[in-house]
N, C-alpha and C positions, 0 to 999 in steps of 0.2 A: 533248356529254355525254348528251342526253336523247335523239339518235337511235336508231330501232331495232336492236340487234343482237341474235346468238344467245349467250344463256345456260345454259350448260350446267349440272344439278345435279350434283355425283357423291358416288354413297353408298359412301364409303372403309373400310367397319369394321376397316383394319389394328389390330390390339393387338399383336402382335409385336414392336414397337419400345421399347414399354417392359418395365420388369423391376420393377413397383411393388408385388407382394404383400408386401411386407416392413412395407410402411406400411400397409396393411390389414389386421389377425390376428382381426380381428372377421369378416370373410369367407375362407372356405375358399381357399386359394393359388391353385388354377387357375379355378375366378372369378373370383377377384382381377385375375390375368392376363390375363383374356377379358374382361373387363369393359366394355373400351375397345369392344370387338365390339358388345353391346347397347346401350352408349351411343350409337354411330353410327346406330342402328337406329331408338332413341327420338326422336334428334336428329331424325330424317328425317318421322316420327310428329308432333313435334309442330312444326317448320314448317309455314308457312302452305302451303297449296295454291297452286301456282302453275302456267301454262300451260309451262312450264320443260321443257324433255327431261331425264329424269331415268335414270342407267344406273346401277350397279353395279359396285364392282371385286369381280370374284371372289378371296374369303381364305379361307386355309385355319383351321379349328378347331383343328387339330391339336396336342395338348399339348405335345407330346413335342418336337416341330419348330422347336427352339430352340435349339440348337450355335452356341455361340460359333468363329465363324472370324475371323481378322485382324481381332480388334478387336474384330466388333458381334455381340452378338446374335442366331440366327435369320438369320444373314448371307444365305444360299442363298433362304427362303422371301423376304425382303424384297426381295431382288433381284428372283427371280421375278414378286412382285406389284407391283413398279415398273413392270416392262417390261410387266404387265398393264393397268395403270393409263393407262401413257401408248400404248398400244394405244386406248384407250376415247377420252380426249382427242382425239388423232390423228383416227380417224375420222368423228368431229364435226367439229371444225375451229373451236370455238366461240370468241367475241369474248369473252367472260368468264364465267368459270367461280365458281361457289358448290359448296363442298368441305366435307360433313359427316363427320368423324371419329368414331374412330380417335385415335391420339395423334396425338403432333403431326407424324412426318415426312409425313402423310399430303398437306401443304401441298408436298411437296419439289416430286414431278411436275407438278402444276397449277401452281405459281410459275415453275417452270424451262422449261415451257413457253410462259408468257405473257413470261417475260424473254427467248425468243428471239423470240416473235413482235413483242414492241414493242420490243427492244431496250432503248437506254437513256433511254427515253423513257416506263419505270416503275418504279418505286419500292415498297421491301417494309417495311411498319409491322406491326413482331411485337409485340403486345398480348401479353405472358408475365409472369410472375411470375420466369422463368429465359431466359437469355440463349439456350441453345441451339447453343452453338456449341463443343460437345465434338466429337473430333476420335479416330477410330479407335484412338488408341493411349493414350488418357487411361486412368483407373482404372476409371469406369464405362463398362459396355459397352451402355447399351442406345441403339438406333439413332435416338429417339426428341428425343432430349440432342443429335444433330448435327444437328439438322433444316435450323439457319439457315446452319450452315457447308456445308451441302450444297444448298442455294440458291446459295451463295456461290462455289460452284466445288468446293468442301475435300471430302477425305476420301476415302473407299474409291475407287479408280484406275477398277474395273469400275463400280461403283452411279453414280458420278459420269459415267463417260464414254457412259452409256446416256439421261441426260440431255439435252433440245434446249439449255439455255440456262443465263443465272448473270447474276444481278446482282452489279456491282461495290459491294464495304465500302461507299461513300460513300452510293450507295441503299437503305443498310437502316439502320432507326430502331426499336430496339427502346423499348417502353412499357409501364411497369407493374413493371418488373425490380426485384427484390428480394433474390433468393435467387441464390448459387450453386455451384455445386461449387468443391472446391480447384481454384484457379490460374486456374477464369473468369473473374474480374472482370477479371483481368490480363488473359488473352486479346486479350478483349472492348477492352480498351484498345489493344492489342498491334496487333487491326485495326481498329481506327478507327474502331469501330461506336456511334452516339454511345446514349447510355439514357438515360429518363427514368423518375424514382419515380414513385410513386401520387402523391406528393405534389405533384410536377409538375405534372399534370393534372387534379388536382383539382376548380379551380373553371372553368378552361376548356382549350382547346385549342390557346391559342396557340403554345406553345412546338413543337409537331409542324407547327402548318401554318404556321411561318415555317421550321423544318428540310424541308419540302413545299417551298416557293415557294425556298430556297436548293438544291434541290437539281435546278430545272429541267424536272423532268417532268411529263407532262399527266394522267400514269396512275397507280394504286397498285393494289397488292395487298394487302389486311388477313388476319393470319393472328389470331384468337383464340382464345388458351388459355383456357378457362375456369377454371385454377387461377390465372389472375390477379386471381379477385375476391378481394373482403373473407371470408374465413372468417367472422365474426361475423354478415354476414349469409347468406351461404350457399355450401355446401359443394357445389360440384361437380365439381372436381375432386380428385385425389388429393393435391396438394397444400395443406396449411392455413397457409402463411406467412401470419402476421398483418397487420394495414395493408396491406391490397388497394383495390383499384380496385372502387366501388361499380358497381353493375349499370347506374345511371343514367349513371353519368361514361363506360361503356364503349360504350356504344349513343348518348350524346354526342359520344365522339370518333368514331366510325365514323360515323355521319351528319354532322359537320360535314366529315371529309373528302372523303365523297359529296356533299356539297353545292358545293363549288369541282373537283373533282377525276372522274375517269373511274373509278370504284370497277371493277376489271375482276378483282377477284379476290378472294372472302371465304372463309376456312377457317374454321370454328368447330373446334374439337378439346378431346381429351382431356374427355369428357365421363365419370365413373366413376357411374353409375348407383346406390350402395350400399346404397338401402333396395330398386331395383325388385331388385337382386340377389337379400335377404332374401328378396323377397314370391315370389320364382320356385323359390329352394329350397326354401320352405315350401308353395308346393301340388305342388311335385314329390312332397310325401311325403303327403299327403291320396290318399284312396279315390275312385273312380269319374274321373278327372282323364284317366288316361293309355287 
């Protein structure tokens, strides 16, 4: 677990996959939209330095580039910046990957790569506030909302079959889950996918790393939403579901799992940046700037 391997950074700015200006009227719509962009930017900003190879997926800005086809969202550009994405991976060839977002499908390519390289011998713990496992024909279209079921194998025929790998239901453990669209809980149920509250994990970790040690593998993947913290203490992502997961209990569970376990995959995601938003359209409009 402490031997040397190659870690790859990748800076994912996808914001395409969500559709969330609707919960934001305090910022202008296509900000709102793009958000996801500057947050991955910041994300990458204020990690530590590290000797790490660090690449880039190239995304496109483009407002407009957002046509719902079969189902999702933006279907064509996401597709695109998939097969971009896992171009990038590919050519590295890295033992584990640290993935700054971007919403959250941005974990899809980096998990589904590391699930065919280890096989069933890794494990995916979705730290979310939302299960994730909407399915192209549901009500909400954004690509963002399928993330885990497109780990999972599920979903668009093409997006899914450009993929290296899929963890089976039994290796994903979602944490933190709170909230979710009509007919997820069910889903969620439907495949086997076991959840735990905030309140779960609270005071410690046991209940994930005995669901860890039952499920066999030597390896995990950690994907974190940042809208599975506590809103009352701080708002980073676009989500405000109350009774979240404190900042301490999140960086608890994630280092006790790196601590028995091969941490070979961290997504951070969905970071919505709202005040650096404000402070960027406000010297947009200041003199001598541009």
């Amino acid at each position: 677990m402490k031997s040397k391997t190659s870690t790859l950074r990748l800076i994912y700015p996808q914001w395409q996959g969500g559709i969330v200006d609707r919960w934001m009227p305090d910022i202008p719509a296509e900000d709102a939209s793009r958000g996801y962009y500057l947050g991955a930017r910041l994300l990458n900003l204020l990690a530590p330095e590290s000797s790490q190879k660090t690449v880039e997926v190239p995304i496109s800005q483009d407002i407009n580039d957002r046509e719902v086809e079969k189902g999702i969202s933006a279907r064509q550009i996401i597709l695109k910046q998939t097969k971009a994405a896992l171009e990038k991976v590919r050519e590295n060839n890295p033992d584990r990957i640290v993935t700054l977002g971007g919403e959250c499908s941005v974990s899809v390519v980096p998990f589904t790569y590391l699930a065919g390289k280890y096989s069933d011998d890794v494990a995916v713990v979705w730290i979310d506030a939302h299960p994730d496992v909407n399915l192209p024909y549901d009500e909400y279209k954004g690509y963002h909302a399928m993330a885990l079921t497109a780990c999972l194998g599920m979903g668009d025929e093409e997006i899914i079959g450009t993929l290296p790998g899929k963890f089976d239901t039994s290796k994903a453990l979602i944490v933190g889950v709170r909230s979710w669209d009509k007919g997820m809980q069910e889903r969620q149920k439907e495949l086997g996918i076991k959840g735990l509250s905030p309140g779960e994990v609270a005071d410690n970790s046991l209940a994930i790393m005995e669901w860890l040690k039952a499920s066999g593998v030597s390896k995990v993947a950690v994907h974190f939403d940042l809208d599975v913290l506590d809103p009352a203490e701080i708002i980073a992502g676009v989500g405000v579901e109350p009774n979240g997961m404190k900042i301490k209990e999140v960086v608890r569970v994630i280092n006790d799992i790196a601590a028995e376990y091969d941490l070979v995959g961290l997504t951070v995601a969905e970071p919505m940046p709202r005040i650096a938003i404000k402070i960027k359209n406000m010297l947009n409009q200041l003199p001598l700037l541009k």
